[in-house]
C-alpha positions, 0 to 999 in steps of 0.5 A, a space after each residue: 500500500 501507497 502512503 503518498 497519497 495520503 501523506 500529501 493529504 495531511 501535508 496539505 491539512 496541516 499548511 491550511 491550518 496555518 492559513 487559517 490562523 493566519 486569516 483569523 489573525 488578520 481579522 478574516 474569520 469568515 475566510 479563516 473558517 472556510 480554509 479550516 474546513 478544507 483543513 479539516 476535510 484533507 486530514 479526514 480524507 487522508 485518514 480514510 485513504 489509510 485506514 478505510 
């Protein structure tokens, strides 16, 4: 089994969640929640790539 995929996935959930504090910190909360979603979408979909 290939872990790329879903390494890349968590990669990218972790740069988001880092967008997302950027965006909330720049007072940017209405963006800074949809990008936190996106995070959150692209760790759940690398966990089911795994373990699914």
């Amino acid at each position: 089994m290939s872990y790329a995929g879903p390494i890349l996935l968590m990669a990218l959930a972790g740069t988001l969640v880092g967008g997302s504090m950027s965006l909330r910190k720049n007072e940017k909360h209405a963006a800074a929640i949809v990008v936190a979603v996106l995070a959150a979408a692209a760790f759940l979909g690398g966990l089911y790539l795994i373990y699914g």
